[in-house]
N, C-alpha and C positions, 0 to 999 in steps of 0.2 A: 439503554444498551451500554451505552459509554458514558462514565461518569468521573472525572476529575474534581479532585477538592484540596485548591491552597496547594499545588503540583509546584515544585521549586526542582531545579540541577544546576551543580555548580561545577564545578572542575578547578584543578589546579593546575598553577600554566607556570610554572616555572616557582618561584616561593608566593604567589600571588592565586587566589582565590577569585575568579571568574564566575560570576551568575549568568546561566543560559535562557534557566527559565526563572520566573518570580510569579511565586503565587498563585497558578493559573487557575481557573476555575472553568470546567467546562461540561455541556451536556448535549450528547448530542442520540439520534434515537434510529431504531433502524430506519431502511430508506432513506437518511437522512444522506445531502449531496453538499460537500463542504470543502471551501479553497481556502487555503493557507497562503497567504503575502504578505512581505514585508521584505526589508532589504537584508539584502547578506548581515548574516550576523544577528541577525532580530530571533533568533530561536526556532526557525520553523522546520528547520529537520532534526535539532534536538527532542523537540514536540513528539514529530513524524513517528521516531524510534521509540517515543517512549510508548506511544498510544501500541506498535506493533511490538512490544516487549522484547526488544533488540535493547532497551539500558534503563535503567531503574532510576525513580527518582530518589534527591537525597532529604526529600522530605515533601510529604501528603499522602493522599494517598487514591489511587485506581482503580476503578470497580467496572466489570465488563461481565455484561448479561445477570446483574446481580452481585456476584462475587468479588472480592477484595483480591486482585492479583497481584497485589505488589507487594503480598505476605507468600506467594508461593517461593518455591524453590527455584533453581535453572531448571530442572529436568520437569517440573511441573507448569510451569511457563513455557517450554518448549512443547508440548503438549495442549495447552491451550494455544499457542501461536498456528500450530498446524492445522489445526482441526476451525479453528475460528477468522483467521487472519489472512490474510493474500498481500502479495505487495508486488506491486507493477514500479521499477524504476528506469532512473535516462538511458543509463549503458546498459541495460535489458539482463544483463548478470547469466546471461546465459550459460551452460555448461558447453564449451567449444569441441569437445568430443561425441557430442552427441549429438544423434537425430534431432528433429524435430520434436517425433513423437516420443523417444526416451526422455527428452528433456521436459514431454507435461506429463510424462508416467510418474515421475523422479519422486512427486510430494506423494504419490499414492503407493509408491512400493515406500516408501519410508513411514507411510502409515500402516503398512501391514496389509492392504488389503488384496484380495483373493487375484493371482492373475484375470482368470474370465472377465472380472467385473472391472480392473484394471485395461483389461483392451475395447471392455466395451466403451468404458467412458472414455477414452484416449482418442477412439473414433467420431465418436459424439462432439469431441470437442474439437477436432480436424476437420470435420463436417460445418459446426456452428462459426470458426472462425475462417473457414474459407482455404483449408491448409491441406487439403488432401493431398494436392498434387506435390507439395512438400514436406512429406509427414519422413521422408527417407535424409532429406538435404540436412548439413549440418549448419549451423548459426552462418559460417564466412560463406554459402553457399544463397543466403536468403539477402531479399532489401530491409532496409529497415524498418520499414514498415511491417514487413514478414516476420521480422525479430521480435517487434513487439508486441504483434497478434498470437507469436509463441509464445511469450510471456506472458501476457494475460492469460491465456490459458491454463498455461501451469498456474498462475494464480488463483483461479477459480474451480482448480479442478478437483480440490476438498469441498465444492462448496462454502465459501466461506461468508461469514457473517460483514466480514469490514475488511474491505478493500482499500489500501494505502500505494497511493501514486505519488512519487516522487521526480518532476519535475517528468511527467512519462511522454513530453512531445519534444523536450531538451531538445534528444541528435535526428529529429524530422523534418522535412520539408514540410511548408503551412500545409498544402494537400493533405498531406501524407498523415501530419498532424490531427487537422478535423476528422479524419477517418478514425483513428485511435478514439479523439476522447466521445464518439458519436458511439462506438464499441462500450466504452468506460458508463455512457450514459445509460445504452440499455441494462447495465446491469442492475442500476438505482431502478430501475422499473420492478427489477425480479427483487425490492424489498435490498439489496446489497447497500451497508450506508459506506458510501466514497469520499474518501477523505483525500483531497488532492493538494498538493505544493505545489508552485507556483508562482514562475517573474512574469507571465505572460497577461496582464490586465484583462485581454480581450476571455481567454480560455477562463482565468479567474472569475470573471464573471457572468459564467454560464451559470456557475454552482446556485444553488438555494440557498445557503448561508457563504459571504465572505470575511473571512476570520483576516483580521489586519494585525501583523504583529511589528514591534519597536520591542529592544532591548528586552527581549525574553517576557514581553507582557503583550496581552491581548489589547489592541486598544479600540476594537471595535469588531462589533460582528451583524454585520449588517444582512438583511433575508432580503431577499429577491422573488 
């Protein structure tokens, strides 16, 4: 499903050239349930973005479901991002004007698709994470736990192939946390492969592969 080969980004930081990533080589397959750790600065949300085509490498190259995406276009990478990609992060990025439920409609009217089947799935997905009774409330109205039960959804609610979580228990109490990534787990059940970030050693090592990163390099990836 996901296939990286010799994936390097560098940036410029002033007149000096900064390596994020070096060389990465990586494969990983659906259902596939994968933690990202290492210390700040080790490349792991560099990774994060590149795998959800939020930034481009400056040299290898990316293949997802087959296909070379790191020859598409923007307007054709955003089109694969939508239709393929989810992404659950810490401050939940919620749209603060909106419902609940306008907030997991948001990816589905921006994929064009038909109101009817837009409110069916909106309800299905208020139903499945427990949010009915909030489907009216806006983000400053929910706990955070609520927030990110809303996010997840919006996240899934193309259906997507590869779910990327970005440190998704960060602003949660431990409770509150376990409940999230127990939600994040059964997705890997429905075949979704989850790729999670992560300082949390204990949540890190739920996953079926822990990917260890130093200085923009993989240095281990250990199965469970």
């Amino acid at each position: 499903m996901i296939e990286l080969k010799q994936v390097s980004r560098s940036f410029m930081v002033g007149d000096q050239q900064v390596a994020a990533l070096c060389g990465i080589d990586l494969h990983i397959d659906a259902g596939d349930y994968v933690s990202i750790m290492g210390p700040s600065g080790s490349g792991k949300s560099t990774l994060l973005n590149l795998l959800g085509l939020l930034d481009r490498p400056s040299s290898g190259t990316y293949k997802l479901d087959g296909g070379d995406v790191t020859a598409l276009d923007d307007a054709q990478q955003a089109r694969v991002r939508s239709r393929k990609i989810g992404f659950v992060f810490q401050s939940f990025h919620l749209v603060p004007r909106l419902t609940a439920a306008m907030n997991i409609e948001l990816p589905l009217i921006l994929a064009g698709m038909p109101p009817a089947e837009r409110k069916a799935r909106v309800m299905a997905l208020l139903e499945n994470y427990g949010l009915v009774d909030r489907a009216d409330h806006r983000p400053d109205q929910l706990s955070g736990g609520q927030r990110q039960r809303v996010a997840i959804a919006r996240a899934t609610s193309m259906h997507p192939a590869v779910l990327l979580a970005d440190e998704p228990t960060g602003n949660l109490d431990q409770t509150t946390g376990k409940e999230v990534i127990n939600l994040l787990e059964q997705l890997v059940e429905r075949h979704v492969a989850l790729i999670m970030v992560t300082h949390d050693p204990l949540i890190g090592g739920r996953a079926k592969r822990q990917l260890h990163m130093v200085d923009g390099q993989i240095i281990s990836g250990e199965r469970s």
